[in-house]
C-alpha positions in Angstrom: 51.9 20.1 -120.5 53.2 17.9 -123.6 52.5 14.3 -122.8 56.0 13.7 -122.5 56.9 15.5 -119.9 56.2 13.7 -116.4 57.4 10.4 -117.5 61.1 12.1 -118.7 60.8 14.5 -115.6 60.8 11.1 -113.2 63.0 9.3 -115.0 65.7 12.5 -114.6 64.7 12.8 -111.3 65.6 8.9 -110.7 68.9 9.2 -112.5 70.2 12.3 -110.7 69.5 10.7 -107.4 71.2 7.5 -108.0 74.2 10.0 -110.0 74.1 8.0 -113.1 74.6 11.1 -114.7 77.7 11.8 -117.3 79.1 14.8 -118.7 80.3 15.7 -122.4 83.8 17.6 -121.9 81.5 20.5 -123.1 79.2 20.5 -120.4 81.8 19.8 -117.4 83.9 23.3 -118.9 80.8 25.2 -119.2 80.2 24.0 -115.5 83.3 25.3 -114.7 83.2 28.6 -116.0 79.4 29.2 -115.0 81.3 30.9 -111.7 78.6 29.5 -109.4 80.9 27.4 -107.6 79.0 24.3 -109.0 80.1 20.9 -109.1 79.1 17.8 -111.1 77.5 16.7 -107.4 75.9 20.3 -107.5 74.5 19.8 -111.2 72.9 16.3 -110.2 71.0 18.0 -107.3 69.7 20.6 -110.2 68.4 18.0 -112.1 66.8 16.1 -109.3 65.1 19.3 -108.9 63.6 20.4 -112.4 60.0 21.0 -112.3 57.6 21.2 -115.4 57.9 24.9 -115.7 61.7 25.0 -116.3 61.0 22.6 -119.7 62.0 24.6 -122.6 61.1 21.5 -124.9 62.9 18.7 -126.8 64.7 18.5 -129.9 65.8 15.2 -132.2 69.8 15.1 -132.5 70.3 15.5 -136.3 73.2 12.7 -135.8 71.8 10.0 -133.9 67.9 10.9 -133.9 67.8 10.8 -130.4 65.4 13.0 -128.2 67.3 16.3 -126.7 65.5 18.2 -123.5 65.8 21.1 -122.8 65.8 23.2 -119.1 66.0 26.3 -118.2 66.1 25.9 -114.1 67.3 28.8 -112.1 70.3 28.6 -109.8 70.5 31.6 -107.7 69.8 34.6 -109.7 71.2 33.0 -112.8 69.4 31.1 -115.3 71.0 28.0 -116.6 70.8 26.4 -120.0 70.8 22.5 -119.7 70.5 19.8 -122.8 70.8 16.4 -122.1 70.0 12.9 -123.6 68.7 10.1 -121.6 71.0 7.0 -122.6 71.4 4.3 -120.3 72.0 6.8 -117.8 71.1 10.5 -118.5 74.3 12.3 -120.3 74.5 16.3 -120.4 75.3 17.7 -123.3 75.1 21.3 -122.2 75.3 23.1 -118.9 75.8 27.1 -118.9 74.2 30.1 -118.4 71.1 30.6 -120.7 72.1 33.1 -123.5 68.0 33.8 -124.3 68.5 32.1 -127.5 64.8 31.2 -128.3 65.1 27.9 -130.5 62.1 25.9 -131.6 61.7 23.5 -129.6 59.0 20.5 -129.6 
């Protein structure tokens, strides 16, 4: 398990549960259209739930040179795609189904 890991795992965990979580208008329509009858109240309980083995890894934002994770929790039968940046509060970038796109990630 990368070193990283637990300490960003709790800090999500901490965020979700107080719901300083924001959106981009990207990941609230991709949480609309997932069909899953999810919410932003809904995507808050997945992140207070991610476990170590739904990491996919983290990638540096090109722009800002920030740290991107990466999940890939399961919701149901589906399995989701979720990027997000941990700024303040945690901010989701991405939120849809995952497409099995197998990007290098750190």
């Amino acid at each position: 398990m990368p070193s990283w890991l637990p300490r960003t795992l709790s800090h999500i965990h901490e965020l979700a549960v107080r719901r300083e979580v924001r959106f981009t208008l990207k990941a609230l329509r991709e949480l609309a259209a997932l069909g899953l009858g999810l919410d932003p109240i809904d995507a808050c309980d997945v992140l207070a739930r991610l476990n170590r083995e739904d990491s996919a890894g983290r990638v540096r934002s090109e722009l800002t040179g920030e740290w991107l994770y990466v999940f890939k929790p399961r919701v149901a039968s589906t399995v989701l795609y979720v990027k997000l940046i941990l700024r303040g509060g945690c901010l989701i970038v991405s939120f849809h189904e995952d497409e099995g796109d197998d990007d290098a990630y750190a």
